[in-house]
N, C-alpha and C positions, 0 to 999 in steps of 0.2 A: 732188916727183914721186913720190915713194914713198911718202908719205903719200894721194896721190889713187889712186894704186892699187893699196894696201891699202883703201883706202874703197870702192871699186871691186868690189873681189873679196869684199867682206864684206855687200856688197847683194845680189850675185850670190848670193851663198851662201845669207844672211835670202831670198832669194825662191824659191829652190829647195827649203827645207826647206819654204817655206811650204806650195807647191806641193804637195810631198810628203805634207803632214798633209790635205791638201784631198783628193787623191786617193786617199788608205789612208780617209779617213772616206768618200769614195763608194763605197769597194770594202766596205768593212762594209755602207754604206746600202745595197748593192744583193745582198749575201750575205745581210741580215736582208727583206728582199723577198722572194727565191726559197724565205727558208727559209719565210716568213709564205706565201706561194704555196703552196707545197708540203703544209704543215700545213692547209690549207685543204681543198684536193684537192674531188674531186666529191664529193658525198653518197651516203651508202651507206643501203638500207633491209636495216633490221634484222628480219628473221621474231621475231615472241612465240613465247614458250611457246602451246602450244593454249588455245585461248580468246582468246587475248590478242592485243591490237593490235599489229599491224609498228609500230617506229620509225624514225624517220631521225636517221642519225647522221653527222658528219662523217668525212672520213676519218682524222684526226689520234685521233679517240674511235674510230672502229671498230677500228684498228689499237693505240690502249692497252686497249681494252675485251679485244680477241683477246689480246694480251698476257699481261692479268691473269686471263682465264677463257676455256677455250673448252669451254664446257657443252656441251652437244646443242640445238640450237634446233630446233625442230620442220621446218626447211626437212632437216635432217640426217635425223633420223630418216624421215621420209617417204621422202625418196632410198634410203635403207638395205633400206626394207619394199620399195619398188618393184624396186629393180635386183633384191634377192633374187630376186623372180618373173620379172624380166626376165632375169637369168640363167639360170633354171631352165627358160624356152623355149627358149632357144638349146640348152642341152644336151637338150630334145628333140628337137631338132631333128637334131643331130650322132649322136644313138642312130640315126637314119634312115639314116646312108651309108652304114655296112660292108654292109648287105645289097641296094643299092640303085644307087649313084656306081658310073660306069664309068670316071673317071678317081684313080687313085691317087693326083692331087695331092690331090684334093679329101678322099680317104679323109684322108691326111696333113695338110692343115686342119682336116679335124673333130677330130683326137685333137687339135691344138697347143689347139683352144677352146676345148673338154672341160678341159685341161691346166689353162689356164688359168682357167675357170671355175667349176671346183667350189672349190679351197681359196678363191677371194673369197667365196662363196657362203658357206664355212664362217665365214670371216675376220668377215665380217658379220652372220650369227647370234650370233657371240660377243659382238660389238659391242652388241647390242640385250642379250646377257642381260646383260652387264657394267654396259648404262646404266638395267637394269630395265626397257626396254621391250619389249611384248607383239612377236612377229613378224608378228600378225594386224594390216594395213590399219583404220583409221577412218575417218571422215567429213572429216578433213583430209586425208587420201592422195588421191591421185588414183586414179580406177578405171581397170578393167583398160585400156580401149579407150583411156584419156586418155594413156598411155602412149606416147611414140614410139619408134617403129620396130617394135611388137610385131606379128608375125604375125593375119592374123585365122584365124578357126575354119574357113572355106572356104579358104584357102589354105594353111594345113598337112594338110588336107585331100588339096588335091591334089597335095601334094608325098611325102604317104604313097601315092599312087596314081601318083606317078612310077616313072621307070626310067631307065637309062643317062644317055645324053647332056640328056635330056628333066630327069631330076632334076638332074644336075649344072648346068645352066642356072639350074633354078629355086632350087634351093638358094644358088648363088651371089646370086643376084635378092635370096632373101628375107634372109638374109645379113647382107652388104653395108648394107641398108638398116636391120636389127635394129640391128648394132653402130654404125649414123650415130644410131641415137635413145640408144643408151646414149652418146654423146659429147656430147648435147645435153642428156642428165640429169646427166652428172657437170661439164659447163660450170655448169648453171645450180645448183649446190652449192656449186659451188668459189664462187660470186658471193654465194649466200644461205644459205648455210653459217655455222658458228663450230665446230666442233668439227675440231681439225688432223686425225687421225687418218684420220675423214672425209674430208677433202682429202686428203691421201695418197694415200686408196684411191681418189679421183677421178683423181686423177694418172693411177693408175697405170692405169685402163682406157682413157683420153684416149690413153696411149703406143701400149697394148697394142693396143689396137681397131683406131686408125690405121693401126697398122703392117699387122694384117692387111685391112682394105679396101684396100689399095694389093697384097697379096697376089694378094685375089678378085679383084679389078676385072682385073687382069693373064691370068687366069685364063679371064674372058669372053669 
């Protein structure tokens, strides 16, 4: 009797370890899946240098490529020449309210933008002379009007021919919609970008921006 159930318990045992090695090798099989999934990932296109043709690359290579180098890729630079100008409307725009805005908030929005947007302005000129590139637009940049959210030449127009409540409306309007196209330039950098730095400074207008349209919009 003691020998059938020692024999017993030694089966039990052989089938539970066996068990045990079958189920640590599906838990590997299925950690080496997600990691093979993961390394996979969507396809990323890669902007050239000017001239030069986008690539696609996967995202296991976009994420060691960024790793090992993050150059300027021309999707960087373009972004860099553009916000400059696109920054550089918004603070003429905000030169318009001291003498103009009948509501103090909106005096005290324009300095926070001001505030906020000349040192990036600076930030990003340094950037272009550091990487030796020109601050003057080419034939790869997009022109003035391809730009979103920029003001056109009729409606800062009429916002220099506003007053009181009339400008603070429109102000807010053109605004509002300026800093929704800088959120939609620094999105599409962060995407076709390579240079960190660059993303940083995309970051930090995506926060800054954000925070103030949820400001204006409150405001209207």
């Amino acid at each position: 009797m003691l020998f059938r159930r020692a024999s017993r318990v030694s089966v039990v045992a052989t089938g539970l370890t066996a068990l045990a090695v079958l189920g640590l090798a599906g838990c590997d099989s299925d950690t080496d899946d997600a990691k093979s999934a993961a390394a996979k990932g969507p396809s990323v296109i890669a902007p050239g240098e000017p001239g030069q043709p986008n690539r696609t690359l996967s995202a296991a290579e976009a994420a060691e490529q960024r790793a090992e180098d993050d150059s300027p890729n021309s999707a960087d630079v373009s972004y860099t020449r553009m916000m400059i100008e696109h920054h550089s409307q918004a603070l003429e725009m905000t030169e318009l309210v001291p003498d103009r805005a009948e509501s103090p908030k909106i005096v005290k929005l324009a300095e926070r933008i001001a505030a906020a947007q000349q040192p990036e302005i600076k930030a990003m000129e340094g950037w272009l002379t550091t990487h030796k590139k020109t601050k003057k637009a080419d034939e790869h940049d997009h022109d003035h009007a391809a730009m979103p959210g920029m003001a056109t030449p009729a409606q800062l127009k009429n916002l220099r021919a506003a007053e009181g409540k009339a400008f603070d409306q429109l102000f807010l309007t053109l605004m509002i919609t300026h800093h929704e196209g800088a959120i939609t330039m620094a999105t599409d950098v962060k995407a076709q970008g390579n240079n960190i730095q660059i993303e940083e400074m995309a970051d930090d207008v995506v926060a800054q921006q954000t925070s103030e349209i949820t400001r204006m919009r409150d405001l209207l």
